[in-house]
KOLFI-812257 format. One record per residue (C-alpha): residue in three letters; x, y, z. Coordinates in nm, 3 decimals. Each point is the difference from the previous one (the first is absolute). Layout:
+------+---------+---------+---------+
! type !      c1 !      c2 !      c3 !
+------+---------+---------+---------+
!  ALA !       X !       Y !       Z !
...
+------+---------+---------+---------+
***
This chain:
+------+---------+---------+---------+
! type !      c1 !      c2 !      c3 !
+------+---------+---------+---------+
!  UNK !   2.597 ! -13.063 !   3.590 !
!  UNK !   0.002 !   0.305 !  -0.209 !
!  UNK !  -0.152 !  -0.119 !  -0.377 !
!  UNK !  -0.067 !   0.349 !  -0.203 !
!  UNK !   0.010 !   0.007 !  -0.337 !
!  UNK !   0.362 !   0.066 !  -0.145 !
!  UNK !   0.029 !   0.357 !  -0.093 !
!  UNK !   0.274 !  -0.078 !  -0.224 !
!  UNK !   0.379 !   0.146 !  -0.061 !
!  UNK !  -0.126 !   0.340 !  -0.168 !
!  UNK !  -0.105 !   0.050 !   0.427 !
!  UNK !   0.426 !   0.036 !   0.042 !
!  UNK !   0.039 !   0.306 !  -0.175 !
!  UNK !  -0.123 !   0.300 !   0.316 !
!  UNK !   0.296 !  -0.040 !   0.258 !
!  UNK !   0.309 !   0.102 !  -0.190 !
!  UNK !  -0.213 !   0.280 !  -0.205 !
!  UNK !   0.136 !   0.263 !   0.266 !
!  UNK !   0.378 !  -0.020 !  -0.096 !
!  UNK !   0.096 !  -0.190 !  -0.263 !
!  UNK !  -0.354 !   0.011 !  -0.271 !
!  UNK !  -0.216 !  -0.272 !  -0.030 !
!  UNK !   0.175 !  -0.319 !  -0.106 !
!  UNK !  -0.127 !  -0.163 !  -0.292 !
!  UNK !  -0.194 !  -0.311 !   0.012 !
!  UNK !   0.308 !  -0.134 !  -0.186 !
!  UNK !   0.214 !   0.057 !   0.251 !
!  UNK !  -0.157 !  -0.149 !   0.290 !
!  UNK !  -0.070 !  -0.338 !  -0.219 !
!  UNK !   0.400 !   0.002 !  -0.063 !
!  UNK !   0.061 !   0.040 !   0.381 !
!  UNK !  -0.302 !  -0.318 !   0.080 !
!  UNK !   0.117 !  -0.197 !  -0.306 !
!  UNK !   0.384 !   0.029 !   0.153 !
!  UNK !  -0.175 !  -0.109 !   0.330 !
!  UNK !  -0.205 !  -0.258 !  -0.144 !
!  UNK !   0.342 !  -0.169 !  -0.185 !
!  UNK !   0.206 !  -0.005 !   0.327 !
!  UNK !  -0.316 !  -0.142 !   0.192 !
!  UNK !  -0.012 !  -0.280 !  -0.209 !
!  UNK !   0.406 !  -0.052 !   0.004 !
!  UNK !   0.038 !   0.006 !   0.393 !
!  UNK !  -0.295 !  -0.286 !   0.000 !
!  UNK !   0.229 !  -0.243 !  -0.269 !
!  UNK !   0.332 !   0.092 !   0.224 !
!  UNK !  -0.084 !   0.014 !   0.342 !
!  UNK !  -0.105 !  -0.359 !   0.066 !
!  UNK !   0.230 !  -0.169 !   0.189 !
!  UNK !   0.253 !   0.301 !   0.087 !
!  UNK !   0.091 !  -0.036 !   0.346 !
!  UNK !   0.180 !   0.298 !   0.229 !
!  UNK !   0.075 !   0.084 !   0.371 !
!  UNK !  -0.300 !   0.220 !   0.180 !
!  UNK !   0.031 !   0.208 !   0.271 !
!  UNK !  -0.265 !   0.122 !   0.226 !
!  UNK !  -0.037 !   0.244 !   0.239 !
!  UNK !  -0.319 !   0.011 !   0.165 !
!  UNK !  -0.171 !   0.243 !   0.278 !
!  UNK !  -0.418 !  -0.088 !   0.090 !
!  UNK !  -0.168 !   0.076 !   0.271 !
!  UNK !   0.024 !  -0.164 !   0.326 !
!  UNK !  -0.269 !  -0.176 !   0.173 !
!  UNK !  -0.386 !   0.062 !   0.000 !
!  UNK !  -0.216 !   0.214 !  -0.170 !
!  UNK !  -0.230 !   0.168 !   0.319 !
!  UNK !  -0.371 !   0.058 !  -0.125 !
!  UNK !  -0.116 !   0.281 !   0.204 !
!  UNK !  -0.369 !   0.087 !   0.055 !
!  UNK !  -0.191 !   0.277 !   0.032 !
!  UNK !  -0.279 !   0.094 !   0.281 !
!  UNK !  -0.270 !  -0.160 !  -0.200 !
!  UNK !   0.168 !  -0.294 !  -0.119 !
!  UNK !  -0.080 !   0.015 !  -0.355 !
!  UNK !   0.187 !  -0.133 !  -0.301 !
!  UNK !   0.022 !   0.411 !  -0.127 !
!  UNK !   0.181 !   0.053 !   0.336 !
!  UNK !   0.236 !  -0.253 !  -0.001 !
!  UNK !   0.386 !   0.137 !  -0.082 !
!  UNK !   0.342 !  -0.197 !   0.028 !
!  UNK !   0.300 !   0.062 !   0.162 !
!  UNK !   0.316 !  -0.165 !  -0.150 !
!  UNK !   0.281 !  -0.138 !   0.158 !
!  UNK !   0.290 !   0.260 !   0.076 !
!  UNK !   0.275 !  -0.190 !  -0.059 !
!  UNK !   0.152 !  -0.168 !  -0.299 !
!  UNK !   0.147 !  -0.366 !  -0.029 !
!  UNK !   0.300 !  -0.013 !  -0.237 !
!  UNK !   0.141 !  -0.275 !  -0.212 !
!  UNK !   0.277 !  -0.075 !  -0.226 !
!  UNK !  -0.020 !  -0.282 !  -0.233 !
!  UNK !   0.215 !  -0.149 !  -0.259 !
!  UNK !  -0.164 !  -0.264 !  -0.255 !
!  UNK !   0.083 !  -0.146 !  -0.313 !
!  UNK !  -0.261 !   0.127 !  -0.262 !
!  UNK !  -0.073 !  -0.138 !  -0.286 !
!  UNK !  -0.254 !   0.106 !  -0.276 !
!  UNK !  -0.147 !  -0.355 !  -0.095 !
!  UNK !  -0.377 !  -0.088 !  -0.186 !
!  UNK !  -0.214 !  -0.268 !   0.223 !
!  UNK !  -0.338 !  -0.080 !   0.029 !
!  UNK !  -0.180 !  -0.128 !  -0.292 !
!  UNK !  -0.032 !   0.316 !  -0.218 !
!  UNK !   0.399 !   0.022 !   0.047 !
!  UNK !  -0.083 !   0.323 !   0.105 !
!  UNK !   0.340 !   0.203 !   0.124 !
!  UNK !   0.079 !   0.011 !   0.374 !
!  UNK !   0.208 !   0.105 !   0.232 !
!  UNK !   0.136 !  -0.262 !   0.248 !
!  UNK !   0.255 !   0.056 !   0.253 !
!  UNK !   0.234 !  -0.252 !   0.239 !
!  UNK !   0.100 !   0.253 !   0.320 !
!  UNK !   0.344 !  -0.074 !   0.103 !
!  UNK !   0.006 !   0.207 !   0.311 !
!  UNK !  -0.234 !   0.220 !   0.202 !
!  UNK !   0.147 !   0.255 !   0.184 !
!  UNK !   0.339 !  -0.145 !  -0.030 !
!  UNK !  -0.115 !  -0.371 !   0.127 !
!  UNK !   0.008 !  -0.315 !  -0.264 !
!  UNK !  -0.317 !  -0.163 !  -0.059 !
!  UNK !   0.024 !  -0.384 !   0.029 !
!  UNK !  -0.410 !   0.027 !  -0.206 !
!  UNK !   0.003 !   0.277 !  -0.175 !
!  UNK !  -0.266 !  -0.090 !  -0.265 !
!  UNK !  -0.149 !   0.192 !  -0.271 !
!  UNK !  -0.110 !   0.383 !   0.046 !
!  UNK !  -0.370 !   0.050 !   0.021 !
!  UNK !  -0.245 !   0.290 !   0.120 !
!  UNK !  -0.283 !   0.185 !  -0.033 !
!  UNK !   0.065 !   0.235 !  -0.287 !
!  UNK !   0.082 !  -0.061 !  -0.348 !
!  UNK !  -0.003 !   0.123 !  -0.275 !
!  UNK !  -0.169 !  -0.172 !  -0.378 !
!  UNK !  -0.344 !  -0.045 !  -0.164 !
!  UNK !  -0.276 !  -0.224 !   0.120 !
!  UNK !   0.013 !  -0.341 !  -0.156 !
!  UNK !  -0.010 !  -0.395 !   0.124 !
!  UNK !   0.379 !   0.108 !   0.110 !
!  UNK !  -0.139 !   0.156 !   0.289 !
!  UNK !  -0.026 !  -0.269 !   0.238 !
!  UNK !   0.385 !  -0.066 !  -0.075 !
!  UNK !   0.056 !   0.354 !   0.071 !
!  UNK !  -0.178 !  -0.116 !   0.337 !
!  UNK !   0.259 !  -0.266 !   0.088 !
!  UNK !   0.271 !   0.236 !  -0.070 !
!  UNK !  -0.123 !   0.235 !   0.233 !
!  UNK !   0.058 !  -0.146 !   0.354 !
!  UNK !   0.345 !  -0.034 !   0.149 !
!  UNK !   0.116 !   0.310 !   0.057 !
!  UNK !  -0.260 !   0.077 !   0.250 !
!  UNK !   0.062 !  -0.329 !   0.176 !
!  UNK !   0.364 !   0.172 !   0.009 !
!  UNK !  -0.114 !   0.323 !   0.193 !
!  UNK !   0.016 !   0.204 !  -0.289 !
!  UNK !  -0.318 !   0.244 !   0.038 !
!  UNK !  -0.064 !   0.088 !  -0.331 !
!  UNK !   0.208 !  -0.153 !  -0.283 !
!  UNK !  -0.068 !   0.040 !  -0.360 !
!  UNK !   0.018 !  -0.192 !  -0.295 !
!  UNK !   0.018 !   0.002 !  -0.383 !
!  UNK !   0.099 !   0.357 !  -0.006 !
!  UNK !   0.301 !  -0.053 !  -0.208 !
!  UNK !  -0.218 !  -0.130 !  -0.323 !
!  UNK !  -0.204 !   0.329 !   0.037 !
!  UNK !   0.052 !   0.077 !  -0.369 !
!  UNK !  -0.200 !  -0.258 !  -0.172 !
!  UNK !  -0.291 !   0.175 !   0.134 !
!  UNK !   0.095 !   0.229 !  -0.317 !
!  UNK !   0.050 !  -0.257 !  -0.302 !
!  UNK !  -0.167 !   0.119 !  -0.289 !
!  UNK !  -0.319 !  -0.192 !  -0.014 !
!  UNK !  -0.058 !   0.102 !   0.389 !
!  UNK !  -0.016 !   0.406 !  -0.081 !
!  UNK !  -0.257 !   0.010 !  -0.111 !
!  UNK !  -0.114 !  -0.010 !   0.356 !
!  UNK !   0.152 !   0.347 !   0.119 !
!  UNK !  -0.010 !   0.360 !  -0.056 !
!  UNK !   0.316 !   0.152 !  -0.082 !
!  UNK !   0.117 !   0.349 !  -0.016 !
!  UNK !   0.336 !   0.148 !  -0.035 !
!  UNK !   0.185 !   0.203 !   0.294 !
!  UNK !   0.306 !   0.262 !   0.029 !
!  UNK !   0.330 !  -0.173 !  -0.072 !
!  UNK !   0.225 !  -0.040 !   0.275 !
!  UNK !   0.344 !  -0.164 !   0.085 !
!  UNK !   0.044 !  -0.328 !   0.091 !
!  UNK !   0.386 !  -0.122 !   0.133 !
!  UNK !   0.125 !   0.307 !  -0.172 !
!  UNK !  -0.228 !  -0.093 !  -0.352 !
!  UNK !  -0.284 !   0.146 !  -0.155 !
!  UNK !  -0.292 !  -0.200 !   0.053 !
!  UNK !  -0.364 !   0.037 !  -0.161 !
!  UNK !  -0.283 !  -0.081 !   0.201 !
!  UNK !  -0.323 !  -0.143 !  -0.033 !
!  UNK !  -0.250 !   0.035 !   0.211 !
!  UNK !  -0.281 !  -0.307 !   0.069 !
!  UNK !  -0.326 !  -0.059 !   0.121 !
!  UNK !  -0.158 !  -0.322 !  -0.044 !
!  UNK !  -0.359 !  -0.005 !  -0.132 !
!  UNK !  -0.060 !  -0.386 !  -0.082 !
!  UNK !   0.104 !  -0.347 !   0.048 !
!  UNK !   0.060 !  -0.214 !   0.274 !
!  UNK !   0.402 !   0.026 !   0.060 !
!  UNK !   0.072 !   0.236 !   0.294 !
!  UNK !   0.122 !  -0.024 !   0.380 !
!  UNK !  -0.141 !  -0.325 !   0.190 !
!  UNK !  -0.042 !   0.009 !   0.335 !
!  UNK !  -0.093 !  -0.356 !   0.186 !
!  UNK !  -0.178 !  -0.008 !   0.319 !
!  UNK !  -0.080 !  -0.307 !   0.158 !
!  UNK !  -0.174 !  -0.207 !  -0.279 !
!  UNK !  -0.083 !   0.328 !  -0.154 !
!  UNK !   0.173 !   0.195 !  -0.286 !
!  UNK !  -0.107 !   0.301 !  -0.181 !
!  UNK !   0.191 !   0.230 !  -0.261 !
!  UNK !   0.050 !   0.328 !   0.004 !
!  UNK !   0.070 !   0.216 !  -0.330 !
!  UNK !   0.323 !   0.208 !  -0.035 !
!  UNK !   0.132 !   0.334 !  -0.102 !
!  UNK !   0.341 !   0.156 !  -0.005 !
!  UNK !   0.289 !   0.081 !  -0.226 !
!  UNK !   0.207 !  -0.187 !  -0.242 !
!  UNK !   0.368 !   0.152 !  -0.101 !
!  UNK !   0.159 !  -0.041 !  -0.324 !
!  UNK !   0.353 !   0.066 !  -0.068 !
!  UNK !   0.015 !   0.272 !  -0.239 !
!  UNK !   0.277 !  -0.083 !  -0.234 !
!  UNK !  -0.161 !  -0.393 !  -0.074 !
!  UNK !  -0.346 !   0.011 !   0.165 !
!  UNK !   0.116 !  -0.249 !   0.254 !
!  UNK !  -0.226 !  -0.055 !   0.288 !
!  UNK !   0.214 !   0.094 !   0.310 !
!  UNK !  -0.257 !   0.055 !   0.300 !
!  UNK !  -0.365 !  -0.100 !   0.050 !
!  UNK !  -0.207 !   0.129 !   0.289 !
!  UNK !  -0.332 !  -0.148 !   0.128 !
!  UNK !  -0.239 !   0.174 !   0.199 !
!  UNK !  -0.360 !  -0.128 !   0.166 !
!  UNK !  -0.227 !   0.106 !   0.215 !
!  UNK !  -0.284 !  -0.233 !   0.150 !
!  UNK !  -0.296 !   0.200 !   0.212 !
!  UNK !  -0.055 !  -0.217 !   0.331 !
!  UNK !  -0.256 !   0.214 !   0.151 !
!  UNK !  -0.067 !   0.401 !   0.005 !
!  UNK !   0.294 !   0.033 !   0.237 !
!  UNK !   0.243 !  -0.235 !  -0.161 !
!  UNK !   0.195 !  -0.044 !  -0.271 !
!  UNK !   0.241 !  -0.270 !  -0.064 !
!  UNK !   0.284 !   0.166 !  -0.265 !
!  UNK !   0.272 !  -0.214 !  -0.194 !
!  UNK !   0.297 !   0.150 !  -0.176 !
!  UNK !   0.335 !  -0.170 !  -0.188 !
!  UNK !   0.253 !   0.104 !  -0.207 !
!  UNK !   0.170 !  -0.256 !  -0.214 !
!  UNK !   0.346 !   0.142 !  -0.115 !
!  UNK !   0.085 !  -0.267 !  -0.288 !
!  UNK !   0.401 !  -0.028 !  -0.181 !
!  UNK !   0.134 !  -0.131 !  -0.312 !
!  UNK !   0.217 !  -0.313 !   0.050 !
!  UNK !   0.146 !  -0.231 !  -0.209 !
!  UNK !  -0.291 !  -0.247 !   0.030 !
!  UNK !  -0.242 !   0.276 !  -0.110 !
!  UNK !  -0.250 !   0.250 !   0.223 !
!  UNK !   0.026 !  -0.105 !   0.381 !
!  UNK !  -0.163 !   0.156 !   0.316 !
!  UNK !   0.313 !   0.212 !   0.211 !
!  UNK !  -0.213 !   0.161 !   0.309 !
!  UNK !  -0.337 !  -0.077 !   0.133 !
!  UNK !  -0.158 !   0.232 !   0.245 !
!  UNK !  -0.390 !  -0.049 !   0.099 !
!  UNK !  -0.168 !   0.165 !   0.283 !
!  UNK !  -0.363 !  -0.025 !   0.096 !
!  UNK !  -0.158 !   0.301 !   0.257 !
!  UNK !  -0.313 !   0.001 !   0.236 !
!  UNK !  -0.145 !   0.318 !  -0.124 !
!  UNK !   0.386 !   0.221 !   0.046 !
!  UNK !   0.130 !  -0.262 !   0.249 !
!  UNK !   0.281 !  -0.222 !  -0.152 !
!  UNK !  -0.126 !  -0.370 !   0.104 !
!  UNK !   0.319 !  -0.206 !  -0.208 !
!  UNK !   0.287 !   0.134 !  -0.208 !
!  UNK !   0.163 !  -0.313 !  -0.215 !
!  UNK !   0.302 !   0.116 !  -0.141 !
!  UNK !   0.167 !  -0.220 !  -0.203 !
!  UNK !   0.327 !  -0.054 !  -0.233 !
!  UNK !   0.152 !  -0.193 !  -0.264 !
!  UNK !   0.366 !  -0.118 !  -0.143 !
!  UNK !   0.189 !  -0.283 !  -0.152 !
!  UNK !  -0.282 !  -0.105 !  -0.271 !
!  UNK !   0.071 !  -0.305 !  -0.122 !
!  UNK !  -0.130 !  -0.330 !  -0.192 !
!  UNK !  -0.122 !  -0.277 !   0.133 !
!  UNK !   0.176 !  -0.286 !  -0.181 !
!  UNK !  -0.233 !  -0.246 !   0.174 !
!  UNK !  -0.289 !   0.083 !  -0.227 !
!  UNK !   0.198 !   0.093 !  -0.322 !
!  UNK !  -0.069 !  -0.346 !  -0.236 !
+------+---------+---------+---------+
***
């Protein structure tokens, strides 16, 4: 993974310079402080919140063709995807909870129905993308990530929802940030931050087989204006297969205030073959509540 040397926060102050004057180094520490503080607040609250999920799903259908050229070499080769999409719609109870023995936060997920049909084993939701920093948590994150395949889902995601404790205070030191136009959010002013990260091991994981690697992140973060409230995170990656291929990953996390504290609203993550959309995850929150089970 990416491991420059941090440039530091004076780096933020070139984007906004065009319309609104370079922002003081002041500023921008009062806008990563603010993010820092909530950071640190969703990870005391959101253990053990529980809400209903709903996802809506579209991957592609079917095989991926290889297709090779007249000389049959490995420059040649080019892939055809499947045309056609398989949808799903599935409704879990999720529940923000810390396993494994660093306690580490995860999502975990019962599905109640798929595509309108009960589930008489619905398990735990697992997959092949998540989201956190390397650590002896990982092979937990493993075990987590496995059912939701076995349940025809081509492409689920997890640990999306936790996205912002890639951002608690003693983890930016890891990123780049500079300072883009203000725009609206929901009919609000929002501030935004732009990201690149530059060191560290959090990030994107993606599992294949027995193998795992992790992929560094860029995007956006979005502050509400009037209390510096984080209110949308986006991700973006891009890992280089070959000369001719390039696997891209967006999200956008859309987070709301409720009365137990920060909690993730709307999911959407979508990876891409070079332009072609391979998965689209889209998913959606509501009635937060605590899990009395685990309250002492």
């Amino acid at each position: 993974m990416l491991r420059p040397v941090l440039i530091g926060l004076l780096s933020a102050l070139v984007l906004a310079a065009q319309s609104h004057g370079a922002p003081s180094q002041a500023e921008l520490e009062e806008y990563l402080a603010a993010l820092g503080r909530t950071a640190a607040t969703f990870s005391a609250t959101a253990p053990g919140l529980v809400a209903d999920e709903t996802l809506d799903q579209r991957g592609r259908r079917g095989f991926v063709e290889i297709l090779r050229g007249k000389k049959n070499q490995v420059k040649d080769l080019d892939i055809r995807l499947p045309k056609e999409f398989r949808t799903h719609n599935v409704v879990s109870t999720y529940k923000l909870e810390e396993a494994g023995e660093g306690h580490v936060l995860h999502e975990v997920r019962t599905i109640v129905t798929m595509d309108g049909e009960s589930l008489t084993e619905s398990g735990e939701a697992r997959h092949a993308m998540t989201i956190g920093s390397r650590s002896t948590d990982d092979e937990m994150k493993r075990r987590l990530l496995e059912n939701l395949e076995q349940e025809q889902l081509e492409g689920a995601v997890t640990d999306f929802g936790q996205l912002i404790l890639l951002f608690m205070a003693r983890l930016q030191k890891d990123y780049e940030f500079s300072l883009e136009d203000s725009q609206n959010l929901n009919g609000e002013p929002a501030v935004i931050l732009r990201y690149r990260q530059v060191a560290g091991d959090q990030g994107l994981t993606f599992f294949r087989e027995r193998t795992e690697e992790r992929q560094t992140a860029a995007g956006e973060i979005w502050l509400r204006a009037k209390d510096f409230l984080p209110v949308r995170i986006t991700l973006n990656t891009e890992e280089v297969r070959s000369k001719k291929f390039t696997i891209r990953t967006e999200a956008t996390i859309d987070y709301q205030a409720s009365r137990f504290g920060l909690v993730p609203g709307h999911v959407v993550h979508r990876q891409f073959l070079n332009t072609e959309l391979m998965v689209e995850n889209d998913l959606r929150y509501a009635n937060f509540r605590r899990d009395h089970a685990m309250i002492p």
